[in-house]
C-alpha positions in Angstrom: -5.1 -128.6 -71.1 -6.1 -132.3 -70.7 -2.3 -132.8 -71.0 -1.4 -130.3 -68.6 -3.8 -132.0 -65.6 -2.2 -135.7 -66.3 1.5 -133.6 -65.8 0.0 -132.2 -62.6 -1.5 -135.3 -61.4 1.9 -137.0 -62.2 4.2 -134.1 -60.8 1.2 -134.2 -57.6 2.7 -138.2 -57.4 6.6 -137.6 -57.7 8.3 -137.4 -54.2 11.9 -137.0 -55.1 11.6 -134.2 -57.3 12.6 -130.2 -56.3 12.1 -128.0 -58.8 10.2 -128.3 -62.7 11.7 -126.6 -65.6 8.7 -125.9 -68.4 10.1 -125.2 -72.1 9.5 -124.1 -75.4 9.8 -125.8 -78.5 12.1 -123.8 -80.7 11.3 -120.5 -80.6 7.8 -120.7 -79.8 6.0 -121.0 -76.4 2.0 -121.2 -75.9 0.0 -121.2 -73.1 -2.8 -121.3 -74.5 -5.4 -124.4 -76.1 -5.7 -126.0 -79.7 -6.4 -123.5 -82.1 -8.8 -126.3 -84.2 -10.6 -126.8 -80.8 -11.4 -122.9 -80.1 -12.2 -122.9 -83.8 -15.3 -125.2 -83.3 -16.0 -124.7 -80.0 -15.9 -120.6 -80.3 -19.0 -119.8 -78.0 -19.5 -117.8 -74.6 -20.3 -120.3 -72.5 -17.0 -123.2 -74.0 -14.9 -120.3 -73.1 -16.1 -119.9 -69.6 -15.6 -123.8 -68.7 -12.3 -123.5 -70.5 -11.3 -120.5 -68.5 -12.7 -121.8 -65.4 -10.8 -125.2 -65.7 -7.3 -123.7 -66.6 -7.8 -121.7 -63.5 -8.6 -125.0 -61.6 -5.2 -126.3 -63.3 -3.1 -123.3 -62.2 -4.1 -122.9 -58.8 -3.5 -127.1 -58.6 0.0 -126.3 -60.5 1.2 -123.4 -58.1 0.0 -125.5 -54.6 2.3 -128.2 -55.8 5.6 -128.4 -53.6 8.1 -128.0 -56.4 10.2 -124.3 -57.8 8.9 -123.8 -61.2 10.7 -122.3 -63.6 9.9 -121.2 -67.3 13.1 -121.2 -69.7 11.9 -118.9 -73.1 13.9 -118.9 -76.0 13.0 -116.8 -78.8 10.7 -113.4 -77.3 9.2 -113.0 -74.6 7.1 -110.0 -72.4 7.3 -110.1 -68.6 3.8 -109.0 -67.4 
């Protein structure tokens, strides 16, 4: 996640760009955090402030000026 705010603050700072293209590696894609991280930090109120900042990231990532798209290989479920 602390990855995906530096992208953000980058992508906030890049003027030519149109569109970003977000992909797997190999067959696998994962939104979600570090499995060691959730490991040791497994308690109500880590989960909330880790919920609570990805949603920050999100909203930050979908007000950006740019078409994102997500290319999947491998399976994938359409919510």
């Amino acid at each position: 996640m602390v990855d995906f705010e530096k992208i953000i603050s980058d992508l906030r700072m890049w003027n030519s760009g149109k569109a970003v293209l977000i992909h797997s590696t190999g067959d696998m894609f994962c939104s979600g955090s570090d499995l060691n991280y959730l490991r040791n930090e497994s308690n109500p109120e880590a989960g909330y402030q880790m919920a609570v900042f990805m949603k920050h990231l999100l909203y930050e990532f979908s007000s950006l000026p740019l078409i994102s798209v997500a290319y999947i290989t491998g399976a994938g479920k359409l919510l």
